[in-house]
C-alpha positions as CSV (number, residue, x, y, z in Angstrom):
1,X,0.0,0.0,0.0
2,X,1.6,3.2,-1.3
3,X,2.4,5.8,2.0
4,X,-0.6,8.2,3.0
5,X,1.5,11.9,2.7
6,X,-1.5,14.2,3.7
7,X,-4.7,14.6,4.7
8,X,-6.5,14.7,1.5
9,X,-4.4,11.5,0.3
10,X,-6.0,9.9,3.1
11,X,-9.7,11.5,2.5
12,X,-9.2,10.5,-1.0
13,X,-9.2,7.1,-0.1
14,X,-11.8,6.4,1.9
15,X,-15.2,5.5,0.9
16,X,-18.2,8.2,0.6
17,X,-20.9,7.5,3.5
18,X,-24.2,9.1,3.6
19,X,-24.4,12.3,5.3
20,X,-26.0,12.9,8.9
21,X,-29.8,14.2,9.1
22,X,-29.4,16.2,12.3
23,X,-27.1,17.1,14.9
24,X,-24.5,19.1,15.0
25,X,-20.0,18.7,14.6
26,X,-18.1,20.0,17.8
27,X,-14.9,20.8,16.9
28,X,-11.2,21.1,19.4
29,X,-11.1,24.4,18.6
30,X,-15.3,25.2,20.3
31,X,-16.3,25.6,17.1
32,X,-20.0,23.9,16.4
33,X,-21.4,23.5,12.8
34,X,-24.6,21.3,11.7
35,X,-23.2,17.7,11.1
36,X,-26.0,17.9,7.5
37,X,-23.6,20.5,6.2
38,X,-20.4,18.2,5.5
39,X,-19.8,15.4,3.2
40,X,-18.7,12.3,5.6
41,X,-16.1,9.4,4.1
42,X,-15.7,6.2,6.1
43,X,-12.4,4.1,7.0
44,X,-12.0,0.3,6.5
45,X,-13.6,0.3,10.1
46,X,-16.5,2.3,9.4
47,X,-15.3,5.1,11.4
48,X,-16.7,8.5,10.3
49,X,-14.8,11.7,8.8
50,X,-15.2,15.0,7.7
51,X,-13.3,18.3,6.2
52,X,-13.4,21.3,7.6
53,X,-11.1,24.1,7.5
54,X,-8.7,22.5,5.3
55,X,-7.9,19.6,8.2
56,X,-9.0,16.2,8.6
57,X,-11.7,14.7,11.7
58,X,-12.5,11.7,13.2
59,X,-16.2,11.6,14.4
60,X,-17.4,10.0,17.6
61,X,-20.9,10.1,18.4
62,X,-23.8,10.8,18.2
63,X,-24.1,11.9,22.2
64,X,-27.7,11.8,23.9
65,X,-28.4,15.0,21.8
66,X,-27.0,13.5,18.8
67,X,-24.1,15.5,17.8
68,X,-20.8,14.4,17.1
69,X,-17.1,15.0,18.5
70,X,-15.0,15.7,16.4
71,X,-11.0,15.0,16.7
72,X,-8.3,16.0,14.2
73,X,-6.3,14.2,12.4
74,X,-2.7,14.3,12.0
75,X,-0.8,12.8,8.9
């Protein structure tokens, strides 16, 4: 498997997922945006991503309100 040099290499290669109804993204930086807005890609694991900002997330989630965590990733 050829090396993963950024970000959007790794975006690139994961497979589109459908999109979240509700909720909303919390980002590290307190930032909160509505989780229908972005595009999400999947891993091999089924783990959930998103763009924002130029950067890379990881989604956990949905909490009891059903928004979603989200942690960035570092290539």
């Amino acid at each position: 498997m050829p090396q993963i040099g950024s970000a959007a290499d790794y975006w690139a290669r994961m497979a589109p997922a459908q999109g979240f109804d509700s909720g909303y993204v919390n980002f590290p930086s307190g930032s909160q945006a509505a989780a229908a807005l972005f595009p999400v890609r999947v891993d091999v694991y089924g783990s959930p991503y998103v763009q924002w900002a130029g950067q890379l997330y990881i989604l956990t989630g949905p909490d009891a309100s059903g928004n979603y965590n989200a942690t960035q990733v570092r290539v």
